[in-house]
N, CA, C and O atoms as a Tinker XYZ file with bonds, in Angstrom:
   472  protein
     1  N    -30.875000  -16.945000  -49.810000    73     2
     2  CA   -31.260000  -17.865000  -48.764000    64     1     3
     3  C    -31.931000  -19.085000  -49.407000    63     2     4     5
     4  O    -32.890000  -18.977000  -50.171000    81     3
     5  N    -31.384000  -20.229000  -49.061000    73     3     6
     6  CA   -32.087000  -21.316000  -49.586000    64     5     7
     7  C    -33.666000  -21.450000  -49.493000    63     6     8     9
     8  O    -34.497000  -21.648000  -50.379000    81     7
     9  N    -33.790000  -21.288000  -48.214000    73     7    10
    10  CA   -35.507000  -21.361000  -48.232000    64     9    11
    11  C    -36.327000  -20.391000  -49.174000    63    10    12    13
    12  O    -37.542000  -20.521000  -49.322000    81    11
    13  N    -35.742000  -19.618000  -49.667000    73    11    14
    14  CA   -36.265000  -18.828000  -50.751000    64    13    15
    15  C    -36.474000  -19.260000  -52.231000    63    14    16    17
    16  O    -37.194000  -18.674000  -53.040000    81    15
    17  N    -35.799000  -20.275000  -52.437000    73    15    18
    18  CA   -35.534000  -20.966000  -53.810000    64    17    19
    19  C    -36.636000  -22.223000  -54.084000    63    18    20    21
    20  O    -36.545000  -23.136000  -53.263000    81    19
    21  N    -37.395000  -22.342000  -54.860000    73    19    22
    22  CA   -37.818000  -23.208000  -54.856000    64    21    23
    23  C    -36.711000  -24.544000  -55.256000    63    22    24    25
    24  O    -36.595000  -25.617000  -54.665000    81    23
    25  N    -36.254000  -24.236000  -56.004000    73    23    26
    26  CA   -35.135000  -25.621000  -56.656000    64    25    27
    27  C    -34.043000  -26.472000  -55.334000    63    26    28    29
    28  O    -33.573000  -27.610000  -55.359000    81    27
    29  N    -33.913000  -25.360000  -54.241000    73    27    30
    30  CA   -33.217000  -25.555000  -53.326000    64    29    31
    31  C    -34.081000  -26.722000  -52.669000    63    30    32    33
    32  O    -33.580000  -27.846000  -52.712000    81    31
    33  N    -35.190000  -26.588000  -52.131000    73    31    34
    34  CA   -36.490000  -26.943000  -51.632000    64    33    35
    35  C    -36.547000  -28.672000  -52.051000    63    34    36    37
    36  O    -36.470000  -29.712000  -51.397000    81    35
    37  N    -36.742000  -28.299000  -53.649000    73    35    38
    38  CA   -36.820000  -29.786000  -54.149000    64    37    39
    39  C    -35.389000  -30.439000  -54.279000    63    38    40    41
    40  O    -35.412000  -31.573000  -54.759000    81    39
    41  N    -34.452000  -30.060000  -54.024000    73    39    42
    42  CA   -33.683000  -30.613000  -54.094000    64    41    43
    43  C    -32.936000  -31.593000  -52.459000    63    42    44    45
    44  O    -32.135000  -32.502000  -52.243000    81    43
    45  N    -33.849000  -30.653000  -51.658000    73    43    46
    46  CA   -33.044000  -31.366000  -50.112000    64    45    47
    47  C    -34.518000  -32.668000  -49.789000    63    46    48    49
    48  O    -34.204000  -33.854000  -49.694000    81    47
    49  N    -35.492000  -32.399000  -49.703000    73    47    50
    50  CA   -36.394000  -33.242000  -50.190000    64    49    51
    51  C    -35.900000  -34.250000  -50.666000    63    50    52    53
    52  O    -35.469000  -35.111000  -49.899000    81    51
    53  N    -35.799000  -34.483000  -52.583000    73    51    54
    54  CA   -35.002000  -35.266000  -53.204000    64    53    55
    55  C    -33.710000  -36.111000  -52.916000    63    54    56    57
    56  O    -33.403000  -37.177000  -53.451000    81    55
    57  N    -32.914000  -35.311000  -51.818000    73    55    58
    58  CA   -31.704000  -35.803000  -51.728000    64    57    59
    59  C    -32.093000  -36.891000  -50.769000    63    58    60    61
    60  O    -31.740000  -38.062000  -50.912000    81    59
    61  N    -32.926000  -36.395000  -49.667000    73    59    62
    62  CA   -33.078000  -37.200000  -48.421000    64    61    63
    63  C    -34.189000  -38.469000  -48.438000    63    62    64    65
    64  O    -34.103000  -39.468000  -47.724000    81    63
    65  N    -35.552000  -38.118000  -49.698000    73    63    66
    66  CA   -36.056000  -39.231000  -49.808000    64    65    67
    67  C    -35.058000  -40.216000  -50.157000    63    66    68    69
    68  O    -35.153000  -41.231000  -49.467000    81    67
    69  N    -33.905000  -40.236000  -51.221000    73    67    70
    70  CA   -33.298000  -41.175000  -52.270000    64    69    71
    71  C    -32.307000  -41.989000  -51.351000    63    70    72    73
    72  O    -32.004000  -43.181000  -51.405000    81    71
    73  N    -31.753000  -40.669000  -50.210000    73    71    74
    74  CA   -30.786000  -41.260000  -48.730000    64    73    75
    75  C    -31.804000  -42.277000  -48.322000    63    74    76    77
    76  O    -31.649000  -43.471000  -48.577000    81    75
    77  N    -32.596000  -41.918000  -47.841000    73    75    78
    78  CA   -33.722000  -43.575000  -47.043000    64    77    79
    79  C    -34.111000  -44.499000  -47.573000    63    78    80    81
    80  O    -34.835000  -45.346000  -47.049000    81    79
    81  N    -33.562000  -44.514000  -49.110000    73    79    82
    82  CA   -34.227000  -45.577000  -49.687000    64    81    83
    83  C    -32.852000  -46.522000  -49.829000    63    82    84    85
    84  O    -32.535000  -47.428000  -50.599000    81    83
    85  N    -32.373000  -46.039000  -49.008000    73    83    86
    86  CA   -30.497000  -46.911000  -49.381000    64    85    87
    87  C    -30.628000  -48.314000  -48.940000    63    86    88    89
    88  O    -30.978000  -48.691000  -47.822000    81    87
    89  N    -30.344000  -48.950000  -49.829000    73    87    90
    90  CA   -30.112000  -50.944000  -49.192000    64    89    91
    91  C    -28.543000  -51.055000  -50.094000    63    90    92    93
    92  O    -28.063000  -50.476000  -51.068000    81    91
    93  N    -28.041000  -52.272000  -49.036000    73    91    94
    94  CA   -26.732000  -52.851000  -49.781000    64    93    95
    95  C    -27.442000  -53.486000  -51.061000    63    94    96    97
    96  O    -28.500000  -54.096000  -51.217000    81    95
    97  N    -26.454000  -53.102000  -51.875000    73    95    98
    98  CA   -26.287000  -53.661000  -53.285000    64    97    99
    99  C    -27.622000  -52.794000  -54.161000    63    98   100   101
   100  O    -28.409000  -53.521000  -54.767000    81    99
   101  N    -27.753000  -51.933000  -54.191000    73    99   102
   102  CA   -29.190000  -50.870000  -54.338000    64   101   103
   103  C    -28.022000  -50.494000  -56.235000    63   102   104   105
   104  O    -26.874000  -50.057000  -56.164000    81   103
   105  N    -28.558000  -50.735000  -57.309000    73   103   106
   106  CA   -27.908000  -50.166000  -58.390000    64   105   107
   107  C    -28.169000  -48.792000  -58.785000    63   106   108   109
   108  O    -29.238000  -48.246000  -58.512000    81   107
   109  N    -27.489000  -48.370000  -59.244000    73   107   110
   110  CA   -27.727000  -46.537000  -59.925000    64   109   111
   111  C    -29.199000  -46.481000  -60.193000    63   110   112   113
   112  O    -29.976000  -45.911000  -59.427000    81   111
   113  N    -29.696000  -47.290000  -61.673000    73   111   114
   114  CA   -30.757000  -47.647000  -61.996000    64   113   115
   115  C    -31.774000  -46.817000  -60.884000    63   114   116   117
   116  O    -32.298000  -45.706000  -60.802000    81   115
   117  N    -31.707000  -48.124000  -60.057000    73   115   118
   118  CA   -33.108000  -47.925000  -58.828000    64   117   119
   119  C    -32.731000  -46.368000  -57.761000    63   118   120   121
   120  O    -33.605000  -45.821000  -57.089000    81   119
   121  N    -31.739000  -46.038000  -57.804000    73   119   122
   122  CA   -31.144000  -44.699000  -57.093000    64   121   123
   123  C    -31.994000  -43.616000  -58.265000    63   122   124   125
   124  O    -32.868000  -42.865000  -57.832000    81   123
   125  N    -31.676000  -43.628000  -59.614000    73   123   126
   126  CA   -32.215000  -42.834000  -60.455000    64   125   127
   127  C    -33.870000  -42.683000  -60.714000    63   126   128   129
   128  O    -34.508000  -41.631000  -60.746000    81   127
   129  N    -34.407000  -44.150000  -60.901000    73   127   130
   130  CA   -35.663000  -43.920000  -60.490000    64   129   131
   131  C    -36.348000  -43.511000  -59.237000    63   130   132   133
   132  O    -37.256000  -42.682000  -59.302000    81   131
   133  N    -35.997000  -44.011000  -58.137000    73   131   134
   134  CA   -36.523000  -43.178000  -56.671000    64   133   135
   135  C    -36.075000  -41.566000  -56.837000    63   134   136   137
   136  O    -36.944000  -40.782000  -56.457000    81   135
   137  N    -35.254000  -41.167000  -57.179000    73   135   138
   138  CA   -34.883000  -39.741000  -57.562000    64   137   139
   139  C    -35.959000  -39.137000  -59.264000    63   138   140   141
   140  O    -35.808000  -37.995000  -59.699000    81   139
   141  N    -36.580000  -39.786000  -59.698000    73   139   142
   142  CA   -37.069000  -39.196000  -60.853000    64   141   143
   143  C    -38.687000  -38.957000  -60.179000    63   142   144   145
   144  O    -39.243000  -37.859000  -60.211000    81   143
   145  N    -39.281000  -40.142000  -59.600000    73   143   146
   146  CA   -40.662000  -40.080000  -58.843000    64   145   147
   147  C    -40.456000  -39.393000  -58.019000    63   146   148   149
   148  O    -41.548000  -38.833000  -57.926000    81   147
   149  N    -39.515000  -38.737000  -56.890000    73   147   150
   150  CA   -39.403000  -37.864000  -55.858000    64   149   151
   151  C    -39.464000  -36.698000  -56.801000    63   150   152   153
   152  O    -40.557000  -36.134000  -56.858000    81   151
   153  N    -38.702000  -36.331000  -57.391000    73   151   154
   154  CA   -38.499000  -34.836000  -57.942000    64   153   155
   155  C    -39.407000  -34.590000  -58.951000    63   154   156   157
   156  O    -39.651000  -33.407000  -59.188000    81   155
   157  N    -40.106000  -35.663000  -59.765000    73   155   158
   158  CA   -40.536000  -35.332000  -61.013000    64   157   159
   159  C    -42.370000  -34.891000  -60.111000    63   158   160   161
   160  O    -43.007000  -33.924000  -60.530000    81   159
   161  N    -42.762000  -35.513000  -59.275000    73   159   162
   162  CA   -43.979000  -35.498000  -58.718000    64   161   163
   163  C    -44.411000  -34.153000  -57.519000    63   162   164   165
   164  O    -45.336000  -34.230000  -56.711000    81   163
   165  N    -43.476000  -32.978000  -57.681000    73   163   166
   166  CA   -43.155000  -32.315000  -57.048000    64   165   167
   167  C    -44.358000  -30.781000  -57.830000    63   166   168   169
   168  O    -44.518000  -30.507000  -59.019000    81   167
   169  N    -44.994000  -30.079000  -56.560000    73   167   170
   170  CA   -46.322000  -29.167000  -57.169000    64   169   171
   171  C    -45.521000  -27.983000  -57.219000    63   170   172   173
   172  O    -45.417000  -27.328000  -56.182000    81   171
   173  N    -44.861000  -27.555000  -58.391000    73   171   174
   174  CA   -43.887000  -25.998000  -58.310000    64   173   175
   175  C    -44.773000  -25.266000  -57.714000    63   174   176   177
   176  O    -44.389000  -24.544000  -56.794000    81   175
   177  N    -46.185000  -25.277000  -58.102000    73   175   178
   178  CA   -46.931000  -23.868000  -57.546000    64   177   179
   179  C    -46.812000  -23.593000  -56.470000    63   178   180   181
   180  O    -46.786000  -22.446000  -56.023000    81   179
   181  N    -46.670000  -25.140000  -55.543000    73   179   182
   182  CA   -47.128000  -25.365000  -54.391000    64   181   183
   183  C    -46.197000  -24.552000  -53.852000    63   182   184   185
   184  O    -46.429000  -23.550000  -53.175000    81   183
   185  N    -44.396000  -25.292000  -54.366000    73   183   186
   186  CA   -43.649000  -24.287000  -53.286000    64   185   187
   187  C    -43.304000  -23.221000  -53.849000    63   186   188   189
   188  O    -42.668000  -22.583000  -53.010000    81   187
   189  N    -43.382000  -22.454000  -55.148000    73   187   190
   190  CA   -43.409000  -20.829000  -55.158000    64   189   191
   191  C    -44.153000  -20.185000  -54.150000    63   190   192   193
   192  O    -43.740000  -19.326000  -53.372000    81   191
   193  N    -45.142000  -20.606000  -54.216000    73   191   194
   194  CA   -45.712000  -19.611000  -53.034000    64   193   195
   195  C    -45.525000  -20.000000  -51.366000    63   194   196   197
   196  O    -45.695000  -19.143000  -50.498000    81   195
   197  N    -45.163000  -21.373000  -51.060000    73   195   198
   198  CA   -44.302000  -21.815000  -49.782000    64   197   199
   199  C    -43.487000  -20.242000  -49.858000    63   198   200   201
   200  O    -43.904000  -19.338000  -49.134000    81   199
   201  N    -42.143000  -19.975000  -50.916000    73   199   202
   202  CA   -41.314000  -19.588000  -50.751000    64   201   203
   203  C    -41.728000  -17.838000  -50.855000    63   202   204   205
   204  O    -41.014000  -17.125000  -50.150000    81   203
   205  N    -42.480000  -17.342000  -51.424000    73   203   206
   206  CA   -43.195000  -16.433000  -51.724000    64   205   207
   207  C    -43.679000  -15.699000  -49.894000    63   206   208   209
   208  O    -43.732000  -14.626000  -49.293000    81   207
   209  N    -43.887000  -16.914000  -49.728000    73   207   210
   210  CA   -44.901000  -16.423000  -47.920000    64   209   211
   211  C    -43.969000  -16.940000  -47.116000    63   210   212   213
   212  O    -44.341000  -17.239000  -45.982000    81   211
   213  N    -42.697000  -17.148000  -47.448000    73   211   214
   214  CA   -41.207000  -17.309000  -46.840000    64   213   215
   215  C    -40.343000  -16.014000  -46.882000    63   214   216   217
   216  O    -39.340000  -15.890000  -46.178000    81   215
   217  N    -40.699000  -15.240000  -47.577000    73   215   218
   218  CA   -39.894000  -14.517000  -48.057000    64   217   219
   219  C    -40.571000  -13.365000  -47.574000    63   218   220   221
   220  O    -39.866000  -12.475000  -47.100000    81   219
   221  N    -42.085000  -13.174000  -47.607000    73   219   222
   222  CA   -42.731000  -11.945000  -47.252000    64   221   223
   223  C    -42.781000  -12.194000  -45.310000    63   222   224   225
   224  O    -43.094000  -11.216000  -44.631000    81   223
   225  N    -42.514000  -13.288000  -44.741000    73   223   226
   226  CA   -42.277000  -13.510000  -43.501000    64   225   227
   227  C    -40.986000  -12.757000  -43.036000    63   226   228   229
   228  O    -40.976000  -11.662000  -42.475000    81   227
   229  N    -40.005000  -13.448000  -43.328000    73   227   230
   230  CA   -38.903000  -12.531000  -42.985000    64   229   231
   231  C    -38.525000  -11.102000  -43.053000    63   230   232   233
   232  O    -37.823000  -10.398000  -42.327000    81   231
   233  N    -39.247000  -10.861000  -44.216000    73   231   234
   234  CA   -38.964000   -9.222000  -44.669000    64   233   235
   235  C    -39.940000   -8.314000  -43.393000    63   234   236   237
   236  O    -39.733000   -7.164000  -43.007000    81   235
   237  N    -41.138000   -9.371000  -42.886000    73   235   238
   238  CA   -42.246000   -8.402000  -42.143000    64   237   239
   239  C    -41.421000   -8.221000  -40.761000    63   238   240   241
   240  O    -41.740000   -7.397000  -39.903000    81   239
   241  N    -40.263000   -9.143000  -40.654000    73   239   242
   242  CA   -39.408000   -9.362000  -39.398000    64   241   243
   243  C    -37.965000   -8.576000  -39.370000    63   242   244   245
   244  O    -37.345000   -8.496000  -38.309000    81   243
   245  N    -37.654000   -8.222000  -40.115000    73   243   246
   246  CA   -36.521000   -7.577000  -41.056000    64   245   247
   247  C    -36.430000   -5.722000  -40.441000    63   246   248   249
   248  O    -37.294000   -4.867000  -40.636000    81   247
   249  N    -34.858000   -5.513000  -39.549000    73   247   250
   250  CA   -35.127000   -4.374000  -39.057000    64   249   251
   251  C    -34.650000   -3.369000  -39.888000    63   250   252   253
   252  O    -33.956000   -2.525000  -39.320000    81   251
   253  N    -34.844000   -3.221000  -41.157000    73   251   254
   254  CA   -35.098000   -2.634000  -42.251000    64   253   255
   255  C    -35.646000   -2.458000  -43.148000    63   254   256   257
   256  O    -36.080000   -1.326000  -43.363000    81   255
   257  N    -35.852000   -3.469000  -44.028000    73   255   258
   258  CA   -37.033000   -3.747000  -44.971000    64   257   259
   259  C    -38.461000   -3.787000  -44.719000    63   258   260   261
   260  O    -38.969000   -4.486000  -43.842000    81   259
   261  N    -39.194000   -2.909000  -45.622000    73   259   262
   262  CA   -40.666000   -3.421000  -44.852000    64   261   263
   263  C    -41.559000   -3.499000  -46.070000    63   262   264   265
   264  O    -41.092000   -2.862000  -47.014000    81   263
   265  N    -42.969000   -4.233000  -46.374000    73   263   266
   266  CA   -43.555000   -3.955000  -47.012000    64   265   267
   267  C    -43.473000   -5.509000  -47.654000    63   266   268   269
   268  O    -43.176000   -6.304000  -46.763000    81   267
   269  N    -43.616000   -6.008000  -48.672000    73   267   270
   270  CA   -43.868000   -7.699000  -49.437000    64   269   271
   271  C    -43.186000   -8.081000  -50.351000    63   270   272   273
   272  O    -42.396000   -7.188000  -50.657000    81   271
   273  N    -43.055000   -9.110000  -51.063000    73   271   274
   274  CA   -42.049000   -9.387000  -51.958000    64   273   275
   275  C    -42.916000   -8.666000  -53.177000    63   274   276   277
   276  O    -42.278000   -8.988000  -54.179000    81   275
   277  N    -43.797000   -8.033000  -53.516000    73   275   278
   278  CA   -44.642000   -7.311000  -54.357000    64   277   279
   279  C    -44.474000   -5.998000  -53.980000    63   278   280   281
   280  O    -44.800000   -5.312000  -54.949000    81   279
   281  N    -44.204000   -5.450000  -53.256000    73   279   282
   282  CA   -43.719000   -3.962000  -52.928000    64   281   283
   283  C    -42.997000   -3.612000  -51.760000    63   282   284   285
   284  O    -43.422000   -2.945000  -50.816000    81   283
   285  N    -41.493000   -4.282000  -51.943000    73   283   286
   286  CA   -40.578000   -4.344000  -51.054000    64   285   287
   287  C    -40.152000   -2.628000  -50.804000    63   286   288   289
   288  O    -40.086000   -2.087000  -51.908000    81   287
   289  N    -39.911000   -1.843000  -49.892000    73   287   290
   290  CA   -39.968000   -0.563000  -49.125000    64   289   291
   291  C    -38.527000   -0.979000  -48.342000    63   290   292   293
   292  O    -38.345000   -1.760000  -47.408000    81   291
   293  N    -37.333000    0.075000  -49.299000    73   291   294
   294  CA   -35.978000   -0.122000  -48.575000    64   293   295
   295  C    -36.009000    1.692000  -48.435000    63   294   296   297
   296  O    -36.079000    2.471000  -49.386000    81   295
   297  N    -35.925000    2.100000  -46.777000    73   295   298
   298  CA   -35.488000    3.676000  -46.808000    64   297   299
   299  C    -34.420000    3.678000  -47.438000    63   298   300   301
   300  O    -33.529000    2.852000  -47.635000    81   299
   301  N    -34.659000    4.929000  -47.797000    73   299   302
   302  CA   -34.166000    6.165000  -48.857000    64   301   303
   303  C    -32.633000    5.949000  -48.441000    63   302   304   305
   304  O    -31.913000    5.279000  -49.180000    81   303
   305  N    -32.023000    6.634000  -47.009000    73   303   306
   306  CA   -31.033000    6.533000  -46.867000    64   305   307
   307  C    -30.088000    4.604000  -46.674000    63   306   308   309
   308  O    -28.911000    4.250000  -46.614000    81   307
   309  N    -31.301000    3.940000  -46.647000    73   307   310
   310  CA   -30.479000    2.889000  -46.627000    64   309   311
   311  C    -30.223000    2.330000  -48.393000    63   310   312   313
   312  O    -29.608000    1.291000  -48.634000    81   311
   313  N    -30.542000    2.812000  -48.991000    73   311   314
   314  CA   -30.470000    2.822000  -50.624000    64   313   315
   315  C    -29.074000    3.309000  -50.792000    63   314   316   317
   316  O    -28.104000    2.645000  -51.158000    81   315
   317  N    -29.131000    4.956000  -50.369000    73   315   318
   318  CA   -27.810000    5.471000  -50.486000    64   317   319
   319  C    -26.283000    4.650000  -49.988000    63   318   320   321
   320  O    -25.250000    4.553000  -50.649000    81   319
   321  N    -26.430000    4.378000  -49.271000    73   319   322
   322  CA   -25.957000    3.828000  -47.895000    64   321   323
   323  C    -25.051000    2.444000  -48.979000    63   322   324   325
   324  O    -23.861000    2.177000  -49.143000    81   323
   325  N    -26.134000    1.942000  -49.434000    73   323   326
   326  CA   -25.928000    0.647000  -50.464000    64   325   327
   327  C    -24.768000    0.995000  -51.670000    63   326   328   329
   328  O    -23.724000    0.406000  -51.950000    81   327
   329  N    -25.325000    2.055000  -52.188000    73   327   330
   330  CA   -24.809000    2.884000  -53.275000    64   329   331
   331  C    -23.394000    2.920000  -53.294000    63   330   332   333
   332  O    -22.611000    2.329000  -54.037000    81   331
   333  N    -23.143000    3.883000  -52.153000    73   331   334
   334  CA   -21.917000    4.279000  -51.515000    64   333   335
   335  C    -20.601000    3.260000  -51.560000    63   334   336   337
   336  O    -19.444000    3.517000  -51.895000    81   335
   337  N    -21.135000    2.133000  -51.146000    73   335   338
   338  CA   -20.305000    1.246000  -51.123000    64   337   339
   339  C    -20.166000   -0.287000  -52.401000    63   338   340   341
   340  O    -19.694000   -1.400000  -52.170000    81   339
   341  N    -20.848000    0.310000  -53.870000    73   339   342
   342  CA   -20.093000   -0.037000  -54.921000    64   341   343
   343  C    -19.013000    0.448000  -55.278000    63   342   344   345
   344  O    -18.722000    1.642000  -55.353000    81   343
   345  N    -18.032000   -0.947000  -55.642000    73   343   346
   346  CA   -17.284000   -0.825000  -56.227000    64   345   347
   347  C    -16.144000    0.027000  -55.772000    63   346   348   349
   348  O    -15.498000    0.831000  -56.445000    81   347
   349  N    -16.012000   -0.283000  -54.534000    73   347   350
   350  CA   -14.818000    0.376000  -53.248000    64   349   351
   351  C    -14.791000   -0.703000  -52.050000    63   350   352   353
   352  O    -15.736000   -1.335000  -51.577000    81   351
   353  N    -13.897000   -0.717000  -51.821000    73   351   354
   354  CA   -12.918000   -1.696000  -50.497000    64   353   355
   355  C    -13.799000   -0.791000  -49.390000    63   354   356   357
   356  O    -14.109000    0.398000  -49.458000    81   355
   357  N    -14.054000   -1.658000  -48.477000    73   355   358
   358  CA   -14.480000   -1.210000  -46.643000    64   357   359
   359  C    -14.098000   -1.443000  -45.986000    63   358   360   361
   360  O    -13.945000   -2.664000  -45.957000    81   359
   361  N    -13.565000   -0.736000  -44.857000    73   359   362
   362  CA   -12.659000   -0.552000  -43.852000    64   361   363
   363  C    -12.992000   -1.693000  -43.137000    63   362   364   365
   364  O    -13.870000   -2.364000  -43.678000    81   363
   365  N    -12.550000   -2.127000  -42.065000    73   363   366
   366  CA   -13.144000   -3.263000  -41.178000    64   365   367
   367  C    -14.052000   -2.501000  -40.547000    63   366   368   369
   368  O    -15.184000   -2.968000  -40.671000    81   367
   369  N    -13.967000   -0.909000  -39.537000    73   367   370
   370  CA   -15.594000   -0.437000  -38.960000    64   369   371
   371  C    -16.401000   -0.513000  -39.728000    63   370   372   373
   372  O    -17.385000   -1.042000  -39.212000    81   371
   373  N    -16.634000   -0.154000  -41.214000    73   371   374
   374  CA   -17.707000   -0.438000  -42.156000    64   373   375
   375  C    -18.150000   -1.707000  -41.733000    63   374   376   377
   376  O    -19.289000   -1.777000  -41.271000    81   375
   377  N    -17.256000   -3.014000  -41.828000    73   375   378
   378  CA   -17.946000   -4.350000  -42.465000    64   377   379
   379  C    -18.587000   -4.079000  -40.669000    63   378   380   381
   380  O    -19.786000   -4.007000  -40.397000    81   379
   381  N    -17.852000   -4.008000  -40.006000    73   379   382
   382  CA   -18.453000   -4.362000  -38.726000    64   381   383
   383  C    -19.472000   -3.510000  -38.484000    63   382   384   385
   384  O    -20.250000   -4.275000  -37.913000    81   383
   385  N    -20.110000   -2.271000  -38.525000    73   383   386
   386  CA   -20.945000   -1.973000  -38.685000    64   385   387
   387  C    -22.457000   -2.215000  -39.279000    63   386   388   389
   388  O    -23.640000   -1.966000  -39.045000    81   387
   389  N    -21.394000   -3.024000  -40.419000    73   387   390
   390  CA   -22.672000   -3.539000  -41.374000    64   389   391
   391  C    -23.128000   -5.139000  -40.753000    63   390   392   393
   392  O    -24.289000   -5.537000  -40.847000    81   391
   393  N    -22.310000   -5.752000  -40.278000    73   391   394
   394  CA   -22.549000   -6.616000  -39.576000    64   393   395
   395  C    -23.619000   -6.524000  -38.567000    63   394   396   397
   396  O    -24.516000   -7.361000  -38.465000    81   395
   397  N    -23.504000   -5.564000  -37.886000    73   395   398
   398  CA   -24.065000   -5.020000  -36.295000    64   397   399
   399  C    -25.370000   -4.456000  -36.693000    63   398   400   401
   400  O    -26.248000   -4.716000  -35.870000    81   399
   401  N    -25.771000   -3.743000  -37.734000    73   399   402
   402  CA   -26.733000   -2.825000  -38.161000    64   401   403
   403  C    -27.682000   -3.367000  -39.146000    63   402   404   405
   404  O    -28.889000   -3.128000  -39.110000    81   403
   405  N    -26.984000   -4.255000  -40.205000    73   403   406
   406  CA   -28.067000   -4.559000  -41.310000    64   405   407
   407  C    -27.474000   -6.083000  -40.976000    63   406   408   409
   408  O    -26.863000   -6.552000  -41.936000    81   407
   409  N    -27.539000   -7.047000  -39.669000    73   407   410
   410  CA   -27.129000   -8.000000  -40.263000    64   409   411
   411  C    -28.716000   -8.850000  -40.785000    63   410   412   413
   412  O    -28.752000   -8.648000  -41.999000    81   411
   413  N    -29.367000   -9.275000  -40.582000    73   411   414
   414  CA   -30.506000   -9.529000  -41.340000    64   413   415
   415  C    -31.113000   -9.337000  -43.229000    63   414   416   417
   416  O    -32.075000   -9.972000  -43.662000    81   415
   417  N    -30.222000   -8.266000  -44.142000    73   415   418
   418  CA   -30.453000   -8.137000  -45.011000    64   417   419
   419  C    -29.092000   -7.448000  -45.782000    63   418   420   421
   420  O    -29.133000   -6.743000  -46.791000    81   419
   421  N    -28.164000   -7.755000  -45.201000    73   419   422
   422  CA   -26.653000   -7.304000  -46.235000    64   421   423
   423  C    -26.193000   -8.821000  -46.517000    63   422   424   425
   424  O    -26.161000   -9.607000  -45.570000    81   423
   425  N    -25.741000   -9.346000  -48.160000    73   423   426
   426  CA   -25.677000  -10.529000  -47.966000    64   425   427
   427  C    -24.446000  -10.204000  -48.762000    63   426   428   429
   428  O    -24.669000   -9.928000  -49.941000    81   427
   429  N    -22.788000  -10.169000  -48.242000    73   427   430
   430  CA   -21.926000   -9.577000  -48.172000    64   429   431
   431  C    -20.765000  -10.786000  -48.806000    63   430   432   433
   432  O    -21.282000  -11.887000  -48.612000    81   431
   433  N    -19.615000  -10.923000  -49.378000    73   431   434
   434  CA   -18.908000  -12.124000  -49.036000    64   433   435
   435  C    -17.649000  -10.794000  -48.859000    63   434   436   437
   436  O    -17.767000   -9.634000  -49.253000    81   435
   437  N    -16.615000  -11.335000  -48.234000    73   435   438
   438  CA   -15.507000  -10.737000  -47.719000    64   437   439
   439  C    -13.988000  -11.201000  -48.156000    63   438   440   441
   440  O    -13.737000  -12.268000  -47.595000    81   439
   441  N    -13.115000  -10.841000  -48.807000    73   439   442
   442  CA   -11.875000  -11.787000  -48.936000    64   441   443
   443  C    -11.466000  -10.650000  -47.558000    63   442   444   445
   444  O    -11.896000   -9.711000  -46.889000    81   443
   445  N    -10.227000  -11.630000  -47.774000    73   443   446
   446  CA    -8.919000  -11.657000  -45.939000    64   445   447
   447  C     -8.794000   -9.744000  -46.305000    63   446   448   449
   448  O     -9.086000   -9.103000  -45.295000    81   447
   449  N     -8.535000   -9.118000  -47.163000    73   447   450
   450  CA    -8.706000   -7.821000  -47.689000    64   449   451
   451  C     -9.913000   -7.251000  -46.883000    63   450   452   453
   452  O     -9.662000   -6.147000  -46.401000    81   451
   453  N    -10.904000   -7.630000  -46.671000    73   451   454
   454  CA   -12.103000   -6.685000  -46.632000    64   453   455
   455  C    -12.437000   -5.801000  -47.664000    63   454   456   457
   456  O    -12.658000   -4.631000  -47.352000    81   455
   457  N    -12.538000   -6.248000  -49.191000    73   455   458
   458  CA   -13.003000   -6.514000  -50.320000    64   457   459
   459  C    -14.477000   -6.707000  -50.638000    63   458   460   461
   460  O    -14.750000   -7.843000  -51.026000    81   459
   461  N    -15.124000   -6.156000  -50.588000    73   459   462
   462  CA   -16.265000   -6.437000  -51.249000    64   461   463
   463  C    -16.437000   -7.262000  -52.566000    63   462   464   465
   464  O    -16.943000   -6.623000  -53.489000    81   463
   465  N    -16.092000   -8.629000  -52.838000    73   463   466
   466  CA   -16.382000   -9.307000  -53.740000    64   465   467
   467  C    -17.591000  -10.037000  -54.623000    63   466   468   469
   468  O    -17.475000  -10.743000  -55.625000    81   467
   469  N    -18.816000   -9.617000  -53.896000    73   467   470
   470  CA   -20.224000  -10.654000  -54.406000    64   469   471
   471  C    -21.221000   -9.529000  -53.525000    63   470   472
   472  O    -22.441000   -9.692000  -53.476000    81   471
């Protein structure tokens, strides 16, 4: 999830200060410097832990996961559950299941197969 990333963070920031600073005839140059003072002046600490108390938010909301990004608590059978389905193809009731049941914390990609690829 992007909001989890700090780099993601500074980067939409970055993109959108450097968008408002747009004038006709504006050279790379001055595009590169408004992009070096936006990004370079940026407090990492600040948003690790933005993303840190982003991350322990969702999980406290999460109808599975419980517990902090310091002692994340996945039941037992939903471990297994995980297990099970390395490195084997899932039926479409699987994906749809998994859709319906863990959609909040299965972060799945699918080819036209129903492939478990990522």
């Amino acid at each position: 999830m992007p909001s989890f990333q700090p780099i993601e963070l500074v980067w939409a920031d970055t993109k959108n200060y450097v968008a408002k600073q747009y004038q006709t005839g504006r050279s790379f140059g001055n595009i590169l410097s408004d992009y070096q003072i936006r990004s370079w002046g940026v407090d990492c600490n600040k948003l690790v832990k933005h993303c840190r108390r982003s991350m322990n938010s969702w999980t406290s909301q999460d109808k599975v996961l419980s517990g902090n990004l310091e002692k994340l608590i996945v039941p037992e059978n939903y471990q297994r559950e995980l297990e099970s389905f390395n490195s084997r193809f899932l039926s479409a009731d699987e994906i749809e299941g998994l859709k319906r049941d863990h959609n909040n914390c299965v972060n799945i990609i699918i080819d036209d197969d129903y492939e478990v690829i990522e």
